[in-house]
C-alpha positions, 0 to 999 in steps of 0.5 A: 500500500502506498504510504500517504505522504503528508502535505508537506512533502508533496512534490510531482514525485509523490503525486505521480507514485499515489496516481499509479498506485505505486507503494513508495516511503517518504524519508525526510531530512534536514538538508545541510546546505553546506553538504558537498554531496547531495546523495551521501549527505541522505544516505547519512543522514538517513542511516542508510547504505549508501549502496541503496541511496541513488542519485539521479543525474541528467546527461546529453546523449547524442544531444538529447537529455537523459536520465541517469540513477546510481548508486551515491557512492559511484560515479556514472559511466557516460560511455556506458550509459551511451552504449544502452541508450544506442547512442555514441556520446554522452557528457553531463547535462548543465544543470541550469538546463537539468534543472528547467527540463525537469522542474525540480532544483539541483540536489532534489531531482528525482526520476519521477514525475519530471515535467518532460518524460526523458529516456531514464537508465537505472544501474543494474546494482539496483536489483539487489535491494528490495528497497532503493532511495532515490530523491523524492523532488526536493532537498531533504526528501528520499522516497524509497521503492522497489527498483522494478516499480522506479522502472514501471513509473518512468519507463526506464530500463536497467543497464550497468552504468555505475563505475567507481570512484577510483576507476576514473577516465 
C-alpha cells in the first residue's frame, strides 16, 4: 500500500507514485546546505547504505537529455550509459538546463514525475535491494521503492552504468 505522504512533502514525485498506485516511503531530512554531496549527505543522514541511496543525474546523449540513477557512492559511466541508450556520446547535462527540463532544483531531482518524460537508465546494482532511495523532488526528501516499480513509473530500463570512484577516465 502506498504510504500517504503528508502535505508537506508533496512534490510531482509523490503525486505521480499515489496516481499509479505505486507503494513508495517518504524519508525526510534536514538538508545541510553546506553538504558537498547531495546523495551521501541522505544516505547519512538517513542511516542508510549508501549502496541503496541513488542519485539521479541528467546527461546529453547524442544531444538529447537523459536520465541517469546510481548508486551515491559511484560515479556514472557516460560511455556506458551511451552504449544502452544506442547512442555514441554522452557528457553531463548543465544543470541550469537539468534543472528547467525537469522542474525540480539541483540536489532534489528525482526520476519521477519530471515535467518532460526523458529516456531514464537505472544501474543494474539496483536489483539487489528490495528497497532503493532515490530523491523524492526536493532537498531533504528520499522516497524509497522497489527498483522494478522506479522502472514501471518512468519507463526506464536497467543497464550497468555505475563505475567507481577510483576507476576514473
Amino acid at each position: 500500500m502506498a504510504k500517504r505522504a503528508d502535505a508537506s512533502a508533496g512534490t510531482p514525485a509523490t503525486a505521480a507514485l499515489a496516481r499509479a498506485g505505486i507503494a513508495f516511503s517518504t524519508h525526510a531530512y534536514e538538508h545541510d546546505p553546506r553538504a558537498a554531496a547531495y546523495g551521501l549527505e541522505a544516505a547519512e543522514k538517513l542511516g542508510l547504505d549508501p549502496a541503496r541511496v541513488f542519485k539521479t543525474l541528467l546527461a546529453s546523449v547524442d544531444g538529447e537529455l537523459a536520465v541517469a540513477i546510481v548508486p551515491v557512492a559511484l560515479q556514472l559511466d557516460l560511455k556506458a550509459l551511451a552504449h544502452a541508450l544506442g547512442a555514441k556520446r554522452a557528457e553531463m547535462a548543465d544543470p541550469a538546463l537539468a534543472a528547467r527540463k525537469t522542474g525540480y532544483v539541483v540536489g532534489g531531482i528525482s526520476p519521477i514525475g519530471q515535467k518532460t518524460a526523458l529516456p531514464t537508465v537505472l544501474d543494474e546494482s539496483a536489483i539487489l535491494h528490495e528497497t532503493i532511495y532515490v530523491s523524492g523532488g526536493r532537498r531533504g526528501l528520499d522516497l524509497g521503492i522497489a527498483p522494478d516499480d522506479l522502472l514501471a513509473v518512468t519507463g526506464g530500463r536497467y543497464a550497468a552504468i555505475a563505475r567507481s570512484r577510483a576507476s576514473s577516465g
